[in-house]
N, C-alpha and C positions, 0 to 999 in steps of 0.2 A: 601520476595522480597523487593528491594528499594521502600524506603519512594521516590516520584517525587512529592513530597509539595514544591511549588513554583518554579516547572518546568513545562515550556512552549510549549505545543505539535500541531504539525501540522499536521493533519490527511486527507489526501484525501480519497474520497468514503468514509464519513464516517458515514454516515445514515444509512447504509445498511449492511447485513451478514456479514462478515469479521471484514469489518472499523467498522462497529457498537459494535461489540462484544469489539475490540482495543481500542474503544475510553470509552467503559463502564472500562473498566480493570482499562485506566491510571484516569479515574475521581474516581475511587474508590480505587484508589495510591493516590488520593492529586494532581494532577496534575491539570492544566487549561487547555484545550485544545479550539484549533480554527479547527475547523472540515468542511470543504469544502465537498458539495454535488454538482451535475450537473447540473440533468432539474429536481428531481421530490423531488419538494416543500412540496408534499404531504405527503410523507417520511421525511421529513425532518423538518415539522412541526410536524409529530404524536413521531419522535422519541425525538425532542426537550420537548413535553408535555412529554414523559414515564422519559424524568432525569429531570424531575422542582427541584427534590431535589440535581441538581447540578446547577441550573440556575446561579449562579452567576459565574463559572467557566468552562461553555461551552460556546461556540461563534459559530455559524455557518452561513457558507457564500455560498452566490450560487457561481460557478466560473467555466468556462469548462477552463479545463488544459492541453489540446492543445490548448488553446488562450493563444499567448508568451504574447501581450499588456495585456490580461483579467487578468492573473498570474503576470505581474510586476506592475498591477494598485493594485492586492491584497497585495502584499510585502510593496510598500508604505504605505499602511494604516496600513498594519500589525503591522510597525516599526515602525509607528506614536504610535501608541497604547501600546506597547510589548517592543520595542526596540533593543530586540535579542528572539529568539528561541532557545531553547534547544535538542529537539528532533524533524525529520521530517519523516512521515511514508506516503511512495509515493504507495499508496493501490489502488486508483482508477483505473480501467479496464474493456473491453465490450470483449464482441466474437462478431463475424461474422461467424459461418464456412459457411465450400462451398465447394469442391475441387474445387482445381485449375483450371484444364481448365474452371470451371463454374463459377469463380468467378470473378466480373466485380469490377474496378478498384477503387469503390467508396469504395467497403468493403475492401479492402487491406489497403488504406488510411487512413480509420476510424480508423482501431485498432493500426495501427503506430503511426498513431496521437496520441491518450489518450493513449497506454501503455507504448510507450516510447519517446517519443518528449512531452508526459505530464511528465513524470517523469526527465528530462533534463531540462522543465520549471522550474517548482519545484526547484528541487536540485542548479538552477544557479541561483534563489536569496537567497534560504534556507544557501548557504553557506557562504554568506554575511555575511548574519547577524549571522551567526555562528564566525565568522573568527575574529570581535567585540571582542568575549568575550576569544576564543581561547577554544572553548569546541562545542564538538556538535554529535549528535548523527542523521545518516541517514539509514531508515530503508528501503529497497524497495520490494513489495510483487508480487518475479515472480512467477515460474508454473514448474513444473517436466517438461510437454512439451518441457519447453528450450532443457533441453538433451534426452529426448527419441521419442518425435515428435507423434505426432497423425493425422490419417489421417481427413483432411477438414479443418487442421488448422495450414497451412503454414504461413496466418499472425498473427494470435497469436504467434503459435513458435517461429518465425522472433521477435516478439517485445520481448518475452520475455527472448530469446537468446540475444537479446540487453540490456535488462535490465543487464543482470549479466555482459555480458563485461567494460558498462558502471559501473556498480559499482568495480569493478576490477582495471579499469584504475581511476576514481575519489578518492578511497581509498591513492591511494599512492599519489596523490597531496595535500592533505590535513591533511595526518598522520603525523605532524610534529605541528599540530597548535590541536592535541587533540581531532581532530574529526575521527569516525568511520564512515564507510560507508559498510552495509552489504544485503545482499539479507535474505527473507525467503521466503521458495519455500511451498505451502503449496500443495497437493495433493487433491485427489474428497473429499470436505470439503461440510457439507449437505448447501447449500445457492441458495439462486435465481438463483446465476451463473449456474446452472446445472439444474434449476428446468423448464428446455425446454423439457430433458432428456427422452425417453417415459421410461416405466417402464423395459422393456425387456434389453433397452441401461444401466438402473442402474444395474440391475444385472451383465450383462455382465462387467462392468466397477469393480463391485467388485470382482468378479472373479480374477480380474488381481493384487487385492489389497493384498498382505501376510495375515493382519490382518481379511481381509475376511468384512471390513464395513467402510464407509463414516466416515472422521475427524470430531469433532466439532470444531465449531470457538471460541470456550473456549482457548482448546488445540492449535489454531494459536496466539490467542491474546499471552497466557503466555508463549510464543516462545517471540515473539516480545518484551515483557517485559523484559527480561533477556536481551537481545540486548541493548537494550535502556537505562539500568541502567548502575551506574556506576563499578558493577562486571564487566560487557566484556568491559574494556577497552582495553583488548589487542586483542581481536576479530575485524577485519580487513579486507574486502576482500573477507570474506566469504559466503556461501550460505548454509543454515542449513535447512535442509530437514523435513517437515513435513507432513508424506503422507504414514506411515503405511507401510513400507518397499517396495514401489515401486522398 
């Protein structure tokens, strides 16, 4: 895999299952990474003691990423600091389910908000400072949901249905200046995000899986890795599937 020694990574959620595993991958490529968590400090201190042995090349920033001002106060500093990025991986995301008629407006809200009007914060200074240097690598982590839908989770589906249009249409405004813009869709991957789940609902959920068992977030990080080096340059637009032959 790419040497990423002396590239510049943006990680949202990156404390946590997924972004945690992502952000261990590129510190152990050589990379810097600036790794954005939300509210829970707590995580976000214990994971910053578990890499002391990368302390001088992780940065982590509290920031919620539906706040458009919280997100262009963070860019500022970013560029004060960094001056360009190289790679942005827009990972951060919550559930709400509910069905629908039971779901009251605040939870609709909520996951629009962080799953994609945070990834639209993101990505509208990330390519700023991408456009600088005429290189840039954008990664954003939807959900199979987008295309096959699950019931209780119309605003999930909705935002992550958004995510891939939005990377679809961003791709092509930017394929000219060297920057990629690609989805990875990662499928029931074992993390917090599911660990609501009762035990009856995991079974059931593998049932549905071909492989017959839960991803790990090994297996999403070096997804993401391939993306983000300079092999898939001509990767574009896409959305690469990881999720056991859903």
């Amino acid at each position: 895999m790419t040497d990423f020694t002396k590239q510049k990574v943006v990680i949202t959620g990156a404390s946590r299952g997924i972004g945690k595993a992502i952000t261990v991958a590129f510190l152990k490529k050589g990379a810097t990474v600036i790794g954005i968590y939300g509210s829970n400090k707590q995580a976000a201190d214990a994971f910053a003691e578990d890499c002391a042995q990368y302390k001088n090349r992780l940065y982590l920033h509290q920031c919620d990423v539906a706040d458009h001002a919280a997100v262009k106060k963070f860019f500022i500093s970013l560029e004060n600091q960094f001056d360009t990025i190289d790679i942005l991986i827009n990972n951060a995301g919550i559930r709400k389910d509910k069905l629908l008629a039971m779901m009251d407006y605040r939870s609709w809200q909520q996951v629009i908000d962080v799953n994609l009007s945070g990834t639209f914060n993101m990505c509208r200074y990330a390519v700023l400072l991408m456009l600088k240097q005429k290189y840039g690598r954008i990664i954003n982590i939807t959900s199979p949901v987008a295309d096959l839908g699950f019931s209780g989770q119309t605003n999930y589906g909705a935002s992550k249905a958004g995510q891939v249009g939005f990377t679809r249409s961003l791709c092509k405004e930017v394929a000219r200046k060297k920057i990629t813009v690609n989805c990875v869709s990662p499928g029931f991957i074992d993390t917090e995000l599911i660990a609501d789940l009762t035990l009856e609902q995991k079974k059931e959920y593998k049932r549905f899986v071909p492989m017959r068992r839960f991803g790990k977030v090994e297996e999403v990080a070096a997804t993401v890795l391939f993306l983000a080096s300079k092999d898939a340059g001509y990767i574009t637009g896409s959305v690469i599937n990881v999720n056991g032959g859903l």
